[in-house]
C-alpha positions in Angstrom: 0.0 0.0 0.0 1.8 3.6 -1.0 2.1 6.1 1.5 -1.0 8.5 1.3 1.0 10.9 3.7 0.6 14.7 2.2 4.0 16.4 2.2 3.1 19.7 0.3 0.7 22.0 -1.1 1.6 24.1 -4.1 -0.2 26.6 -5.6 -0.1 29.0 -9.0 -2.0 31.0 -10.4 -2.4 30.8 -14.5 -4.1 33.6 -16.8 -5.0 31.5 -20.0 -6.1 33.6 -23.1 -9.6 33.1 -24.5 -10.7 32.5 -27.8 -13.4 35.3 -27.6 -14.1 37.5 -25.2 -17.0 36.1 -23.0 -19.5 38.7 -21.4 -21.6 38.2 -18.0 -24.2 40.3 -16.9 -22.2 43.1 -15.1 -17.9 41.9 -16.9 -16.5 40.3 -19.5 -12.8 38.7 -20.0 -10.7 37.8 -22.6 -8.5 35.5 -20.5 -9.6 33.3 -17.8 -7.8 33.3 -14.2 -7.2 29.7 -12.9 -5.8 29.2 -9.3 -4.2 25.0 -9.7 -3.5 23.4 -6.6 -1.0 20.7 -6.5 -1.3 18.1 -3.7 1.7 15.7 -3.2 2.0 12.4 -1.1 5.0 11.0 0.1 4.4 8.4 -2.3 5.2 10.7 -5.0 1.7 11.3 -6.5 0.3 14.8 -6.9 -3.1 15.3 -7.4 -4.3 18.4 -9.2 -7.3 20.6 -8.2 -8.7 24.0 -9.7 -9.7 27.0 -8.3 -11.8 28.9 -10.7 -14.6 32.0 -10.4 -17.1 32.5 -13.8 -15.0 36.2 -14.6 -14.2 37.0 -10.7 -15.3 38.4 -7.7 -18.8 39.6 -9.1 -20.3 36.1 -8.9 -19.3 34.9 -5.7 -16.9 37.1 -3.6 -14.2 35.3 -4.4 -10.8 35.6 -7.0 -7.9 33.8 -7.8 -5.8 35.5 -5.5 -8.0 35.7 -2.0 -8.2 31.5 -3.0 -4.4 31.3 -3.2 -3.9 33.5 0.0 -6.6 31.4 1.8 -5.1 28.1 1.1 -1.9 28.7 1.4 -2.7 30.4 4.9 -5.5 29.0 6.4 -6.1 25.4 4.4 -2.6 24.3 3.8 -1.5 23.6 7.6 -4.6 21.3 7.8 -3.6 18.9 5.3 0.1 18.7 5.9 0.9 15.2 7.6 -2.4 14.1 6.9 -3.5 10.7 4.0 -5.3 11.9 1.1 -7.8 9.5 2.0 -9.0 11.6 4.7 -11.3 14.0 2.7 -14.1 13.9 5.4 -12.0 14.6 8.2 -10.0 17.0 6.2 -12.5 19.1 4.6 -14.7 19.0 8.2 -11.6 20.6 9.6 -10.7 22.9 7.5 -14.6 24.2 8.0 -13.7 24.7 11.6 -11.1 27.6 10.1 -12.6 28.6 7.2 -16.1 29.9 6.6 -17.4 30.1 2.9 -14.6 30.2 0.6 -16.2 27.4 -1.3 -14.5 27.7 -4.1 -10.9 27.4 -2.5 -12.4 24.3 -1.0 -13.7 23.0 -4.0 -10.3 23.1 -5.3 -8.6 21.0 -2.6 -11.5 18.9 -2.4 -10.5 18.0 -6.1 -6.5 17.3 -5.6 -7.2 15.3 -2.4 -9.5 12.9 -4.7 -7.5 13.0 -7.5 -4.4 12.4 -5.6 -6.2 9.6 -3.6 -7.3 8.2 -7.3 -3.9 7.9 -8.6 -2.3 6.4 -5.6 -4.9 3.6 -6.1 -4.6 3.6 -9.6 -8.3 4.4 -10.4 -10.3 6.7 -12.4 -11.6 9.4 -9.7 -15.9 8.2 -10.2 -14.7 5.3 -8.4 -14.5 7.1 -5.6 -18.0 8.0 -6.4 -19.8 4.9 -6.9 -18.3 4.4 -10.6 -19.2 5.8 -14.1 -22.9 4.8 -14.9 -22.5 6.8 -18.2 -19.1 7.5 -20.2 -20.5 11.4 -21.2 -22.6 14.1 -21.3 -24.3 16.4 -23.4 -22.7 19.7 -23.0 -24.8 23.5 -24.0 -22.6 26.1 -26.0 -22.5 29.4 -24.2 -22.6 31.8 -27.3 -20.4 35.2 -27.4 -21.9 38.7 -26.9 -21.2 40.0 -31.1 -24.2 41.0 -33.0 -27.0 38.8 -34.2 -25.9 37.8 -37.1 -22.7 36.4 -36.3 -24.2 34.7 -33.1 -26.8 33.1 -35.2 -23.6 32.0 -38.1 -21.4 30.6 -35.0 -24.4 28.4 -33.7 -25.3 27.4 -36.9 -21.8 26.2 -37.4 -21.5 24.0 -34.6 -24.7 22.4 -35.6 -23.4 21.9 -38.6 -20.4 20.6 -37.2 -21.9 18.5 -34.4 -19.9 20.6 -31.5 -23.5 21.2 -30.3 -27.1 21.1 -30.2 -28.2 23.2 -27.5 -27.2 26.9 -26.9 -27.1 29.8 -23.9 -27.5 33.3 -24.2 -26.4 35.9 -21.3 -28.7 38.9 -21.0 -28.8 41.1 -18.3 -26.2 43.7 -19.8 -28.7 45.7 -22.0 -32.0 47.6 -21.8 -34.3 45.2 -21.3 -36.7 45.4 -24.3 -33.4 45.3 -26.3 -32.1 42.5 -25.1 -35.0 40.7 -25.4 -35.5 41.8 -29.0 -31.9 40.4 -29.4 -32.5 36.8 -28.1 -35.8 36.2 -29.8 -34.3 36.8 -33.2 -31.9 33.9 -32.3 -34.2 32.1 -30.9 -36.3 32.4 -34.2 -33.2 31.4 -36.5 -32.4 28.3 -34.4 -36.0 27.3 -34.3 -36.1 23.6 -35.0 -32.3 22.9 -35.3 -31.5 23.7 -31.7 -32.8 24.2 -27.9 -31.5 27.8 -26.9 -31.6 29.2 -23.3 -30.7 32.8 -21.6 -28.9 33.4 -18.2 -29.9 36.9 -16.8 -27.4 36.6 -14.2 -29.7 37.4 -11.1 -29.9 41.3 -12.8 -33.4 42.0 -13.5 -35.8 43.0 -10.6 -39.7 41.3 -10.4 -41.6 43.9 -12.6 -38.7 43.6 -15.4 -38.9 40.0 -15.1 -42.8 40.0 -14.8 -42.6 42.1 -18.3 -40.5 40.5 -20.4 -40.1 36.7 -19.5 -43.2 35.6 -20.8 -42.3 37.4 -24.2 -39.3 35.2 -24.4 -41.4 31.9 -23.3 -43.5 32.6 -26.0 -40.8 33.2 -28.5 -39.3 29.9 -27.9 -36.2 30.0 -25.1 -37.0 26.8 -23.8 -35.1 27.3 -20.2 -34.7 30.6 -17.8 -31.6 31.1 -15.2 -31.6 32.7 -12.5 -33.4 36.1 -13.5 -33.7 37.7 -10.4 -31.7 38.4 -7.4 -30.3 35.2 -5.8 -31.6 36.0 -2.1 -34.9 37.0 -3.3 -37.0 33.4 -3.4 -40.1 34.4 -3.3 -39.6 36.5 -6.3 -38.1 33.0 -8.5 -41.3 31.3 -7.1 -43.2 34.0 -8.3 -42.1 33.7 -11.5 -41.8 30.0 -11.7 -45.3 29.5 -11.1 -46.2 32.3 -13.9 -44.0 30.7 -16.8 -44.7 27.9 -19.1 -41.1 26.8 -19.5 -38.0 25.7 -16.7 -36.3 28.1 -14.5 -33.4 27.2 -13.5 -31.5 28.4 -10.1 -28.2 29.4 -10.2 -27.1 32.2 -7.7 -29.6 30.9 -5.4 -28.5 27.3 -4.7 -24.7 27.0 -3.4 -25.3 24.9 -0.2 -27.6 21.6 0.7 -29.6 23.8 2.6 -30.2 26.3 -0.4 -31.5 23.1 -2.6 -34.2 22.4 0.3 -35.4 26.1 0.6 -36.3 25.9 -3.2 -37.7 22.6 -3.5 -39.9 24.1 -0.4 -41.0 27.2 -2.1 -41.3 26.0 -5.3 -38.7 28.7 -7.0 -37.3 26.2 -9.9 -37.5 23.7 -12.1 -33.7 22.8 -12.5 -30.7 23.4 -10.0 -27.7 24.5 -11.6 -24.7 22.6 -9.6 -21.6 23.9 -10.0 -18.8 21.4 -7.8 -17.1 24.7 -7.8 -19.5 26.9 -6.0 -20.9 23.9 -4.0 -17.1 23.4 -2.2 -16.4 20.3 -4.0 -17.4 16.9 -5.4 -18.7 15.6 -1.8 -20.7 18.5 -0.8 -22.0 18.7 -4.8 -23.6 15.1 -4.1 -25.4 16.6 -0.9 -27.0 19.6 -3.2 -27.9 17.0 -5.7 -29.2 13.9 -3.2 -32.0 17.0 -1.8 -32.6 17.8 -5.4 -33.4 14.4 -6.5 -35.3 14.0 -2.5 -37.6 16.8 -3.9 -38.2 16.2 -7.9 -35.9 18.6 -9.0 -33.5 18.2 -12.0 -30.1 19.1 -11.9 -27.6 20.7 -14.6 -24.1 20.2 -14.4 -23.2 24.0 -14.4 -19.6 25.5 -15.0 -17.4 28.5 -13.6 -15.2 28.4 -17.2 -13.0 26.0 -15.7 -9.8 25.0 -16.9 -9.5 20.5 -17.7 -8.4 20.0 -14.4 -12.1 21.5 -12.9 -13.9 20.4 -16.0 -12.6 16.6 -15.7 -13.6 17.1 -12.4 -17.1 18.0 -12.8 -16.9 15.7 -15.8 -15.9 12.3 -13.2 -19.1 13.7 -11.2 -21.8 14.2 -13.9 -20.9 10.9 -15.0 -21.3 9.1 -11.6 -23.9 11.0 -10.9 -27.5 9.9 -11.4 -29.0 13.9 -10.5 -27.1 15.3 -12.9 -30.1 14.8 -15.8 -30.6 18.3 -17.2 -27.4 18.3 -19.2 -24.4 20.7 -18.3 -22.6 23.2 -19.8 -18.9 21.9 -19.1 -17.5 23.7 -22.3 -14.6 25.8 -20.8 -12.0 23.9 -22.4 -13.4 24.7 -25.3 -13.1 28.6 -24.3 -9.7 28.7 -23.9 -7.2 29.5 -26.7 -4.5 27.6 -24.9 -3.7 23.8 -24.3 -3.1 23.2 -20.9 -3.0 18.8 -21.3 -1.0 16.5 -23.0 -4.1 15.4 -24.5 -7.1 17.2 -24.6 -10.6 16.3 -23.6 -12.6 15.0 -26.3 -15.7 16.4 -27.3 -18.1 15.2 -30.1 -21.4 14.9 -31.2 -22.7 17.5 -28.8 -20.8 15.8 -26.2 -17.6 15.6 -23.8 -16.4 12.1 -23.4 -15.0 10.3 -20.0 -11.1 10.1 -20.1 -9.8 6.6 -18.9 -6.6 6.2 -16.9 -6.1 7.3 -12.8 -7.2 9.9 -11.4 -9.1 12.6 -13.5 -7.8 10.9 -16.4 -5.9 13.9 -18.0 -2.3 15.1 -17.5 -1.4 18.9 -17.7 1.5 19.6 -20.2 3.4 21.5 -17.5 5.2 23.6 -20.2 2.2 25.5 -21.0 1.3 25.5 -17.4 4.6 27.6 -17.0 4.2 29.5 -20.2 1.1 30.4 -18.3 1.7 31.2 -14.8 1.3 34.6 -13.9 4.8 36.7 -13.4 
């Protein structure tokens, strides 16, 4: 049996260059930051985890550097000295000395089962009850240019067979323009393709009230997170007025979040993100009181980098709950290639590596080429 001793925890932060620039709500980037945390054993197996936000602070307090600062500092001195089969013990103390942060946890909740993978010399969804499915269909985020060239790139991957459902961010604009701008898509795509908008928790109840049912009736066929993520009562509000999914975002990051919308009725469809849930553990919690309560669940994404999207990849996969779809693209976003090999994607889908671990190995020369300073 291999020593699952920890001896160190290394962390980096990498800025990796998108293909496009990708808008949210209230930002947009053109390079995505990635905190990767390396866990070693005195085995010699490192097991890699990700620390990512969707565009920073603005979605969930956190950034790349208060997650480097807060593992190195707080999380780091847990796990020294400790196996990295210890993940309950581990993560339960390091909640005992850090509150929130889920994200930083999410990413050493990743290395310790990727590191624990590899020293047994099994694919990481063995640690989760094993693969039941080898992939997942995966929804194309489409870019913020105008119309026409939004309608031309989703026709393309169609054509292609990259993919066969697509997402629209609103939230930026003037309402009625906005709008305007993703029922013309919506009419273009009719019959070739499922599109859906995220509004990024930006509009308030009488915007909502006003213009969602235009774009039910115009064909989106799913509605995230509209309103403001604290505001419930608002989501069941509009849940019970519309005809088509609404789908919680900014409003479900803990186990106890999942129960307080199944209980008020405010959605259709959870999206679970193992970033913003702190992990693939407490991700199984979110989506065990989902499944308790009839919910669906979508396997969501922060644009991670392979290491979080092999991640999230291992748990959709293993993962029963997870039967809305997901939207693990952020490989796909990124204009560099951080693995050896690179996750394959086809036929609207991303397929399960095989080997240890997460199944993918970072080419550490363009991890360096990378690094920040």
């Amino acid at each position: 049996m291999p020593d699952l001793s920890i001896i160190s925890i290394e962390t980096r932060i990498l800025d990796v260059p998108l293909i496009r620039p990708h808008k949210f709500a209230t930002t947009s980037m053109d390079a995505q930051p990635l905190l990767l945390v390396a866990i070693t054993t005195s085995c010699g197996v490192t097991g890699y985890g990700e620390g990512v936000v969707p565009g920073g602070p603005w979605w969930g307090g956190e950034s790349v550097e208060t997650m480097q600062a807060v593992v190195e500092r707080y999380m780091a001195p847990v796990l020294i000295g400790r196996r990295v089969d210890d993940i309950t013990g581990i993560m339960a103390d390091i909640e005992r000395v850090v509150a929130g942060a889920r994200f930083a946890k999410a990413a050493i909740d990743v290395a310790l089962h990727d590191a624990w993978a590899r020293c047994l010399g099994v694919p990481v969804h063995t640690l989760l009850g094993g693969a039941f499915r080898t992939g997942v269909d995966v929804t194309w985020a489409l870019g913020s240019a105008p119309v026409e060239e939004i309608i031309a790139e989703a026709r393309e991957k169609i054509e292609n067979r990259e993919h066969f459902s697509f997402k629209l961010k609103m939230g930026a604009l003037d309402p009625a323009t906005d709008t305007g701008r993703v029922l013309r898509v919506t009419e273009a795509l009719a019959g070739q393709a499922g599109v859906r908008v995220d509004i990024n928790a930006r509009w308030d109840r009488l915007t909502a009230l006003r213009h969602l049912p235009e774009l039910a009736d115009g064909g989106v066929e799913l509605i995230e997170q509209p309103t403001p993520g604290e505001q419930l009562e608002v989501l069941a509000e509009l849940n019970a007025l519309l005809p088509i999914p609404v789908m919680a975002d900014e409003s479900v990051h803990t186990p106890h979040d999942a129960l307080e919308i199944a209980r008020r009725g405010a959605a259709d469809v959870l999206a679970v993100k193992t970033t913003k849930c702190g992990g693939l553990r407490r991700s199984r919690e979110v989506v065990a009181v989902a499944r308790a309560a009839g919910l669906a669940c979508h396997g969501a994404t922060s644009i991670e980098g392979p290491i979080g999207t092999a991640a999230s990849l291992h748990f959709a996969c293993a993962e029963p709950g997870i039967d809305f779809g997901t939207e693990l693209f952020g490989p796909l976003l990124l204009r560099a290639e951080l693995l050896q090999e690179p996750l394959h994607y086809a036929d609207g889908r991303l397929h399960l590596p095989t080997g240890p671990g997460l199944g993918v190995e970072l080419n550490m020369d363009a991890v360096q080429r990378w690094t920040r300073n």
